[in-house]
C-alpha positions as a Markdown table, in Angstrom:
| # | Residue | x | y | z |
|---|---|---|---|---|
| 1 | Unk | 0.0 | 0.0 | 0.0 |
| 2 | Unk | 1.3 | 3.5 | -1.2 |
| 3 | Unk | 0.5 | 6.9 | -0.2 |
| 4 | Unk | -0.9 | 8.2 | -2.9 |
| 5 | Unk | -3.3 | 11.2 | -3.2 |
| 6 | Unk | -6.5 | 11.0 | -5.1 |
| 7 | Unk | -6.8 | 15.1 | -5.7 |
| 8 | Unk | -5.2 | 18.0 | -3.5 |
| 9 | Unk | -4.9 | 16.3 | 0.0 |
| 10 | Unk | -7.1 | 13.3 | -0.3 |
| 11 | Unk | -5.4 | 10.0 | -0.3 |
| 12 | Unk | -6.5 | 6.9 | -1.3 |
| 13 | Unk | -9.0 | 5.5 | 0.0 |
| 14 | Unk | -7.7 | 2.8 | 2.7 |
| 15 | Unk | -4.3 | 4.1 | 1.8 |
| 16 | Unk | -4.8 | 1.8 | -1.5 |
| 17 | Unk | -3.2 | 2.3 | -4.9 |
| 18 | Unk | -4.0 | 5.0 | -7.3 |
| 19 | Unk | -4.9 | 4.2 | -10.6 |
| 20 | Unk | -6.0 | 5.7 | -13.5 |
| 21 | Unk | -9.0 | 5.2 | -15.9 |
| 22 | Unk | -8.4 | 2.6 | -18.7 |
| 23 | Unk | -4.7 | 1.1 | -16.7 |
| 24 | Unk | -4.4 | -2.8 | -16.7 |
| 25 | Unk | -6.2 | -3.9 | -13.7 |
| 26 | Unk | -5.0 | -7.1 | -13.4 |
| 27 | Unk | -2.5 | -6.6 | -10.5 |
| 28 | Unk | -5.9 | -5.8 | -8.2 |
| 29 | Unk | -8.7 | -7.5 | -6.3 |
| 30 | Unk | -10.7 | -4.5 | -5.6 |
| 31 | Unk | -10.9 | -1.4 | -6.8 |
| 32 | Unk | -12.5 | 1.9 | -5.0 |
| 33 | Unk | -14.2 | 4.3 | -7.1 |
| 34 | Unk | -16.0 | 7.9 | -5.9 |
| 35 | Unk | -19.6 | 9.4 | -7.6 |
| 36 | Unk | -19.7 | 12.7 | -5.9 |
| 37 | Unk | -23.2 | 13.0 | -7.5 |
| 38 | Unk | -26.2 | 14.5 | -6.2 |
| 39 | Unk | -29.4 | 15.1 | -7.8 |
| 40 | Unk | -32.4 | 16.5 | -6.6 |
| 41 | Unk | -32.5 | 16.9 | -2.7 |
| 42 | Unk | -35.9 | 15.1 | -1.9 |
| 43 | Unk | -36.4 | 17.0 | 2.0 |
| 44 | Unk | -35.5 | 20.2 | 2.7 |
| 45 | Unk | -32.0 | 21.2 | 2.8 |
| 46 | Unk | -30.4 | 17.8 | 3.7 |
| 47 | Unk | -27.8 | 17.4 | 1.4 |
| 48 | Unk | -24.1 | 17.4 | 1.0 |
| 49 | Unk | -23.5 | 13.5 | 0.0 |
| 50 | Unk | -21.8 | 14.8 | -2.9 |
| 51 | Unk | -18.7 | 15.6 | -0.2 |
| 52 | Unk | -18.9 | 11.8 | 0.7 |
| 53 | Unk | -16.1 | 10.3 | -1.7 |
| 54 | Unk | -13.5 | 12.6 | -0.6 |
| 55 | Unk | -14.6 | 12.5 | 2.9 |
| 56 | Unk | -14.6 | 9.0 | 3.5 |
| 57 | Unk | -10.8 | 8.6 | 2.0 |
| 58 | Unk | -9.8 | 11.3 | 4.5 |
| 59 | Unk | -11.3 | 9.0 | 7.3 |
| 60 | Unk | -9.9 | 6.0 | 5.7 |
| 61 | Unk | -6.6 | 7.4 | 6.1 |
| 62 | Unk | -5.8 | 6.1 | 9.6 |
| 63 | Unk | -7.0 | 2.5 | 9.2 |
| 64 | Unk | -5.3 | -0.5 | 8.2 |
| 65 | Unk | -6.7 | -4.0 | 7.0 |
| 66 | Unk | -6.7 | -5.9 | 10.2 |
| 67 | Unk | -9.8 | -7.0 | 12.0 |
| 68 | Unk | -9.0 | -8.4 | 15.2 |
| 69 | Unk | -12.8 | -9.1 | 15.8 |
| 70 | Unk | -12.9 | -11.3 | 12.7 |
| 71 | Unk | -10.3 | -14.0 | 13.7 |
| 72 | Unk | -7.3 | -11.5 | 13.7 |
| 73 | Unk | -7.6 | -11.4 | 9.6 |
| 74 | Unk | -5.6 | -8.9 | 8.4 |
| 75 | Unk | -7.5 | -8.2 | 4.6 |
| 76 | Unk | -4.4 | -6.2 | 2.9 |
| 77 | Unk | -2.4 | -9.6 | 3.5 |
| 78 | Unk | -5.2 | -11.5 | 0.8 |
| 79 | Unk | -5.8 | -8.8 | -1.4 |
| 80 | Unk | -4.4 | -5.6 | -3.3 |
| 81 | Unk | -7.1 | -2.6 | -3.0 |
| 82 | Unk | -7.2 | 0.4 | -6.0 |
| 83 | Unk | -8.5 | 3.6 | -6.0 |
| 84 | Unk | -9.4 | 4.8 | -9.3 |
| 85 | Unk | -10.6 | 8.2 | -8.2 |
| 86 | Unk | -13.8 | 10.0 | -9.6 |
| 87 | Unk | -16.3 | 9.4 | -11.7 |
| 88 | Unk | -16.6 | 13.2 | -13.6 |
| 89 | Unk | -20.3 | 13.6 | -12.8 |
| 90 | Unk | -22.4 | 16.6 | -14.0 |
| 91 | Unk | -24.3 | 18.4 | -11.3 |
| 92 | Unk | -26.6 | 19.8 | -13.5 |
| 93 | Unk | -27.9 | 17.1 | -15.9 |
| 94 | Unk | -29.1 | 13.8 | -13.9 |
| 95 | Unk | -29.1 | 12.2 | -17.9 |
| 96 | Unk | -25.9 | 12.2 | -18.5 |
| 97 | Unk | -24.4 | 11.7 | -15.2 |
| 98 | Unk | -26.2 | 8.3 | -15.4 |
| 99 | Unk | -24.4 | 7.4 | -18.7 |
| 100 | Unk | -21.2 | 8.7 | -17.4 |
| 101 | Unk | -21.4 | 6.3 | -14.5 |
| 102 | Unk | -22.8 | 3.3 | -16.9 |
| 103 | Unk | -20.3 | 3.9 | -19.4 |
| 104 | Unk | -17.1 | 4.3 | -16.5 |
| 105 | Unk | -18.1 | 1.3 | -14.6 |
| 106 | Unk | -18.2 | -1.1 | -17.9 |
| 107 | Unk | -15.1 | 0.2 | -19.2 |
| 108 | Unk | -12.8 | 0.3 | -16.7 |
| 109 | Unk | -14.3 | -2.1 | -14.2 |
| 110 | Unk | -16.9 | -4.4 | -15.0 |
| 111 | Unk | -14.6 | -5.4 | -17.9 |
| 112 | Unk | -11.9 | -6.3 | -15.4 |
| 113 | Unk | -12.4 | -9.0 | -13.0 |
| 114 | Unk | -11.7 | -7.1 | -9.6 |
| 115 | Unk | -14.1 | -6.0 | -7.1 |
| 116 | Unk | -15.9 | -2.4 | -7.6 |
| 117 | Unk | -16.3 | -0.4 | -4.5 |
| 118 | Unk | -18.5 | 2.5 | -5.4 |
| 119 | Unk | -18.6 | 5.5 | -2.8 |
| 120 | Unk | -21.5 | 7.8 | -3.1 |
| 121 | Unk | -23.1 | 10.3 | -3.5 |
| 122 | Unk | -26.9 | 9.5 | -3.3 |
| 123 | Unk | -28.6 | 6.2 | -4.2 |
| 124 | Unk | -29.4 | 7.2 | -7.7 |
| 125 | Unk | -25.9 | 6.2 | -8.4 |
| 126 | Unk | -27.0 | 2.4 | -7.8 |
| 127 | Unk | -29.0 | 2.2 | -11.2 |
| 128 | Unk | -26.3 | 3.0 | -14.0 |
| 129 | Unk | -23.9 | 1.0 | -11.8 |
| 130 | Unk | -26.0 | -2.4 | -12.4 |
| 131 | Unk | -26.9 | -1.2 | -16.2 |
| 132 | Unk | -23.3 | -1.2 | -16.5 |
| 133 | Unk | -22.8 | -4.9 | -14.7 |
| 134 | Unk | -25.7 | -6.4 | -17.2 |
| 135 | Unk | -24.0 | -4.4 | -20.2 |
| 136 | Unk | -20.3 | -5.3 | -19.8 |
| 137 | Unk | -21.3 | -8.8 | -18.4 |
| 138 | Unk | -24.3 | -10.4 | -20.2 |
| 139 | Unk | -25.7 | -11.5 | -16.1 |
| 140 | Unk | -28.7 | -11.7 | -14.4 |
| 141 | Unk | -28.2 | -9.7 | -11.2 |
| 142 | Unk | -30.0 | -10.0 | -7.9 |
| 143 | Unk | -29.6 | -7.0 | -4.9 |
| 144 | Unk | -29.3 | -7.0 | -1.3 |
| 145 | Unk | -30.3 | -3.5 | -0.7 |
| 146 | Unk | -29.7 | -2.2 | 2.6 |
| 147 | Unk | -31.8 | 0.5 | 3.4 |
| 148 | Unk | -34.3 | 2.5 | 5.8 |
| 149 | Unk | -36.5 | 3.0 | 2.3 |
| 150 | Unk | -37.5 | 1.3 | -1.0 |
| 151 | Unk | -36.2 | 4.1 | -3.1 |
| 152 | Unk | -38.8 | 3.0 | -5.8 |
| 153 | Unk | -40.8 | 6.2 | -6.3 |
| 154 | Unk | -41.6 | 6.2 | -10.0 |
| 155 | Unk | -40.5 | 10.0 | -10.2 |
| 156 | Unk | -39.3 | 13.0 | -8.3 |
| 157 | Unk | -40.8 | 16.4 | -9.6 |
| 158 | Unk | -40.3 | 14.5 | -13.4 |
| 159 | Unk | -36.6 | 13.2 | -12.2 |
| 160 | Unk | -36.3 | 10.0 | -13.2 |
| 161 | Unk | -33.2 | 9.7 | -11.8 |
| 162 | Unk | -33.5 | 11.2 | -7.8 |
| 163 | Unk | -31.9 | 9.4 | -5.0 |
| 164 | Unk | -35.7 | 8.1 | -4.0 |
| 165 | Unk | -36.5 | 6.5 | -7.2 |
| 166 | Unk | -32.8 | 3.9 | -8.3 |
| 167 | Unk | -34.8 | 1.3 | -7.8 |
| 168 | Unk | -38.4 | 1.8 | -9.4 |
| 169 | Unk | -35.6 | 2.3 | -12.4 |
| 170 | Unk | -34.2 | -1.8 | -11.9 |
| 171 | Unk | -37.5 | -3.0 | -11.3 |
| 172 | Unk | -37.9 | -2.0 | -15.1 |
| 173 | Unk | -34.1 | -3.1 | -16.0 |
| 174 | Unk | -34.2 | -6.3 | -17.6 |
| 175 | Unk | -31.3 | -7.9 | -16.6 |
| 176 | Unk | -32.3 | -8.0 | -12.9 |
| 177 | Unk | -34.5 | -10.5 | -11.4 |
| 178 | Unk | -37.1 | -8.6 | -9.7 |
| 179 | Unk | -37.7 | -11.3 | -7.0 |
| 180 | Unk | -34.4 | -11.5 | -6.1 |
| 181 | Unk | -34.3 | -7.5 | -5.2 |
| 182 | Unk | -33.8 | -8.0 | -1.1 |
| 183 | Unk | -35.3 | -4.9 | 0.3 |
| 184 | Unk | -33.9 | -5.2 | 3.2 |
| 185 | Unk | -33.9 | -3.5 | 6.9 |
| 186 | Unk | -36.4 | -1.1 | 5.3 |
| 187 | Unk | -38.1 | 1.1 | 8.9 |
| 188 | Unk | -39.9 | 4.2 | 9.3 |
| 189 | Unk | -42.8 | 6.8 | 8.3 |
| 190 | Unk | -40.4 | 8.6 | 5.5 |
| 191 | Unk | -41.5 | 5.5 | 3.3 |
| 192 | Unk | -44.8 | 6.0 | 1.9 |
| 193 | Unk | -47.6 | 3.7 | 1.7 |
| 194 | Unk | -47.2 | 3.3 | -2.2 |
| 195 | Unk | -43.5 | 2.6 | -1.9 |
| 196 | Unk | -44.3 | -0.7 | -0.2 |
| 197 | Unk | -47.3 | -1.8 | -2.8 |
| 198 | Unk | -45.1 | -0.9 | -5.8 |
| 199 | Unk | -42.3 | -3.4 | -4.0 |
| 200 | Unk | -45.1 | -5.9 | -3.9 |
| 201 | Unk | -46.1 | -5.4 | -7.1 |
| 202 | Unk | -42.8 | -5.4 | -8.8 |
| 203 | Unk | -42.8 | -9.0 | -6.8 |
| 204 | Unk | -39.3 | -7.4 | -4.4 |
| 205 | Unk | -38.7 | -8.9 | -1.2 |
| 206 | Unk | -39.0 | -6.6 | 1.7 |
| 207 | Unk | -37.5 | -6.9 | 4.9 |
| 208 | Unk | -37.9 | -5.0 | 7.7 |
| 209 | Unk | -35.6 | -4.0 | 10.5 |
| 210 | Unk | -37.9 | -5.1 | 13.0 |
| 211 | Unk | -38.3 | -8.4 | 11.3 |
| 212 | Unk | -34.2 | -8.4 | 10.8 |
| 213 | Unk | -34.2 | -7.4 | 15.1 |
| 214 | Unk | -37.3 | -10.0 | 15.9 |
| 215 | Unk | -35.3 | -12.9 | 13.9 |
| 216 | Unk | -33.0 | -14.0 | 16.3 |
| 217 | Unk | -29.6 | -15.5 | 14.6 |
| 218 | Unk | -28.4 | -13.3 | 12.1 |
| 219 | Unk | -26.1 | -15.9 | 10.7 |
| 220 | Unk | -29.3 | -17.8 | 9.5 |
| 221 | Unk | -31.0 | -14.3 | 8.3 |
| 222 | Unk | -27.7 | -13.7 | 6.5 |
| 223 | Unk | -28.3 | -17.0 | 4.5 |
| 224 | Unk | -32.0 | -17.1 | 4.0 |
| 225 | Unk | -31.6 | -13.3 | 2.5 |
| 226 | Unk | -28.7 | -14.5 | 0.3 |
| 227 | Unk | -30.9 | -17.6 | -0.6 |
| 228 | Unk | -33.3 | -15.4 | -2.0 |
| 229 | Unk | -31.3 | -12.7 | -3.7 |
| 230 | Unk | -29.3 | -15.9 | -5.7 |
| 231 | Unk | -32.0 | -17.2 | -6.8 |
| 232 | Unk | -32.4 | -17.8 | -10.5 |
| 233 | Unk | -29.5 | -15.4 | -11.4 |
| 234 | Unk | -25.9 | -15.4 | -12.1 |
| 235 | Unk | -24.5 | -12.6 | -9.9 |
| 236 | Unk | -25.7 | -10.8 | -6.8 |
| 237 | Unk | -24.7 | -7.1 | -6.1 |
| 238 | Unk | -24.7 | -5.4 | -2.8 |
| 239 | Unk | -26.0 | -1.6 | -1.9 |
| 240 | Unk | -25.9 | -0.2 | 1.5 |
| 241 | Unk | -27.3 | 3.1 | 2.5 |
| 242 | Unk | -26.1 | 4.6 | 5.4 |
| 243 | Unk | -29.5 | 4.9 | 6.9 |
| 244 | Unk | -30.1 | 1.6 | 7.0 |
| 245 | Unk | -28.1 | 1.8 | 10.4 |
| 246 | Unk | -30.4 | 4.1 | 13.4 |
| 247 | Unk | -29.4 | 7.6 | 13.1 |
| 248 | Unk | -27.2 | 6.8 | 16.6 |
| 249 | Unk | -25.2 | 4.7 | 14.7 |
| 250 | Unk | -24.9 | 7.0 | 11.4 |
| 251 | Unk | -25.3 | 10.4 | 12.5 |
| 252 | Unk | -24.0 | 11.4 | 8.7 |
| 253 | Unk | -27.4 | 10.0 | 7.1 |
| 254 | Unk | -30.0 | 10.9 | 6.7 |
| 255 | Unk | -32.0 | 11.1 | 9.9 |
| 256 | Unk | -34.1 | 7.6 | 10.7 |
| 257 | Unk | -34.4 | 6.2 | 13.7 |
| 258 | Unk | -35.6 | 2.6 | 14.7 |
| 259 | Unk | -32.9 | 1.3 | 12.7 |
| 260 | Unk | -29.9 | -1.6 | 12.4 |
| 261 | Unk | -27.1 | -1.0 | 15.0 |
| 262 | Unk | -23.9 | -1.2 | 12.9 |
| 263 | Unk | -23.0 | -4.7 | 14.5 |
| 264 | Unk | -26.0 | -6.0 | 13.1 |
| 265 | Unk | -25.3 | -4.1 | 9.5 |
| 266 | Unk | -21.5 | -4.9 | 9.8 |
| 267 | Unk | -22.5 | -8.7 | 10.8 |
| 268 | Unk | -25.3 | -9.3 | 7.7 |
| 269 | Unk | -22.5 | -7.6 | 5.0 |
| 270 | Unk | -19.9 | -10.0 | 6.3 |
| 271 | Unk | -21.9 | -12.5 | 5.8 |
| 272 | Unk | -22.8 | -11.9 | 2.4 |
| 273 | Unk | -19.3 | -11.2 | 1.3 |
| 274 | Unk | -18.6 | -14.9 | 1.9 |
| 275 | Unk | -21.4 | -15.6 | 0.4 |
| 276 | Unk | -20.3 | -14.1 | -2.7 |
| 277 | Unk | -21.1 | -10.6 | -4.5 |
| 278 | Unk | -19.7 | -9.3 | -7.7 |
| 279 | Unk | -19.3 | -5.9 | -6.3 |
| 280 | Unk | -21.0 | -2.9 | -3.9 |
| 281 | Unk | -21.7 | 0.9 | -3.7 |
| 282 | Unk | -22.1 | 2.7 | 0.0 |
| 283 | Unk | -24.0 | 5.7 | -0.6 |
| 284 | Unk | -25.5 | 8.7 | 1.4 |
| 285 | Unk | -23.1 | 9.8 | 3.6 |
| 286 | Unk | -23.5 | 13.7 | 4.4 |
| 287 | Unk | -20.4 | 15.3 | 5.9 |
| 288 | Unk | -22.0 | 18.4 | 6.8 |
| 289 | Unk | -24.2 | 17.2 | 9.2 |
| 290 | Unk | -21.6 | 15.0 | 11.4 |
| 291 | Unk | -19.1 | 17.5 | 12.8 |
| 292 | Unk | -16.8 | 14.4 | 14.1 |
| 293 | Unk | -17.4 | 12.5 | 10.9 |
| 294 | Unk | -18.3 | 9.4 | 12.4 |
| 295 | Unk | -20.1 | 7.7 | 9.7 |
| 296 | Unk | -17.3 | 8.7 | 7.1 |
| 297 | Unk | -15.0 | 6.8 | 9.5 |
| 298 | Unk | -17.9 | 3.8 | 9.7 |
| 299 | Unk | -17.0 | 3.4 | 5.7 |
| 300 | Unk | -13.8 | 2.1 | 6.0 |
| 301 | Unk | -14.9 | -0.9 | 8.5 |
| 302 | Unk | -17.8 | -1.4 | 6.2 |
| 303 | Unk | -16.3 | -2.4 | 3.5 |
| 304 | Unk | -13.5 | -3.8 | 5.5 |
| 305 | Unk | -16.0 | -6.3 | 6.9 |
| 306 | Unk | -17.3 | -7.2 | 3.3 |
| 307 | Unk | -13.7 | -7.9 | 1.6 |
| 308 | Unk | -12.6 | -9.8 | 4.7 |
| 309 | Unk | -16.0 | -12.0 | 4.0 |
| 310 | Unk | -14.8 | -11.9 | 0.4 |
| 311 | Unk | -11.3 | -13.3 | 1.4 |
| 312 | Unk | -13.4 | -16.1 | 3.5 |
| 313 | Unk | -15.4 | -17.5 | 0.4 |
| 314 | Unk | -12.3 | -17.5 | -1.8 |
| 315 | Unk | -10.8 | -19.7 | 1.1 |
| 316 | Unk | -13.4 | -21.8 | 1.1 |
């Protein structure tokens, strides 16, 4: 591991290597990537997750690989970490920042056979990501999507593309398997009663965090999700939204109680990750409204906790 800078004083994330756009990948086993993207702020003036690539690799800065927690592995003695910087977004067009984040993700990762690490922005970022996966890979995709809401509104104000709406855009994505879309630790009145019937409709799993709470071994949860999201396809991809985790847990999301605590979050990802994913995005971080940072710093054990699981299933 270097110490190589992203941009101006931001290193790598996790202290990894930097890389370039369209470089020969095939030194790597994962490879970071930012989307400072976001669209149309969907309450008030909470916003800011645009900030959350740049702030999480400053966080990420004082950690290392090792997990002591997780039988002493230490993950940067299994695998080689990249950080390929940015994806050049544009703030004012929600259009073409989607096909600047299909087209990036199929040519310079989903071409490669590493492990993309998407850092958002907000959740609309998710979409383009799979398009890209189906595009560059010929799959059918299933998702475990970790998050206090559905994100399936059909449209915001005629964005078709808002952080609220990713996955109302997959339902209609063929490519993905609609009944292996895992809705999972989904909590609270900012869903809407709609939200839940389109789910149903769309024929989506939902999972709530009471029911993840009420279950009582999240081992076998882990496996009974994964079962489902597997199911009749040939890859499964993982999004996490910060706010899947209660608000006292991620006080850099968006602001939903009731939800996972992060040993429950960190102990379901792990899980999957030895399961086996083809790649993930952690999105919704918002720097401006955690003074100490604290769920920019969560990041780094996040998807810590998911390469270590990653490590595990190549094992065996």
């Amino acid at each position: 591991m270097g110490n190589a800078f992203v941009y101006g004083n931001t290193p790598c994330f996790l202290n990894g290597e930097k890389i370039r756009p369209r470089t020969p990948l095939h030194h790597l086993d994962a490879v970071v990537y930012g989307i400072p993207f976001e669209g149309g702020v969907t309450w008030g003036d909470y916003t800011g997750c645009e900030l959350g690539p740049k702030v999480m690799r400053l966080a990420s800065k004082r950690y290392s690989g090792f997990l002591p927690e997780l039988d002493g592995i230490d993950v940067f003695q299994h695998l080689k970490l990249g950080d390929l910087g940015d994806i050049p977004v544009n703030p004012n067009d929600s259009t073409e920042t989607m096909n600047r984040i299909t087209s990036f993700t199929k040519s310079n990762l989903w071409d490669h056979n590493v492990f993309p690490i998407g850092l958002g922005g907000d959740h609309s970022v998710t979409y383009p990501i799979v398009k890209g996966l189906i595009e560059a890979r010929n799959v059918k995709v299933g998702i475990i999507h970790l998050d206090a809401h559905y994100d399936n509104y059909p449209a915001h104000n005629d964005d078709l593309y808002a952080r609220n709406t990713p996955f109302a855009r997959l339902y209609e994505l063929e490519g993905v398997r609609n009944e292996s879309i895992i809705h999972t630790g989904i909590h609270g009145p900012r869903n809407k009663p709609e939200s839940g019937q389109l789910a149903n409709k769309a024929g989506a799993v939902t999972i709530t965090s009471r029911d993840i709470r009420e279950h009582g071994n999240l081992y076998r949860l882990a496996d009974q999700i994964y079962a489902q999201a597997s199911r009749d396809v040939d890859v499964v991809y993982l999004s996490i939204c910060s706010d899947v985790m209660d608000y006292a847990f991620n006080p850099g999301g968006p602001p939903d109680g009731n939800g996972l605590t992060s040993y429950e979050c960190l102990t379901l990802i792990h899980e999957f990750g030895k399961k086996g994913i083809v790649g993930m995005d952690f999105v919704e971080v918002y720097p401006q409204s955690d003074v100490n940072q604290f769920s920019a710093h969560l990041a780094s054990t996040i998807i810590l906790y998911v390469l270590a699981g990653i490590i595990k299933q190549k094992q065996g």
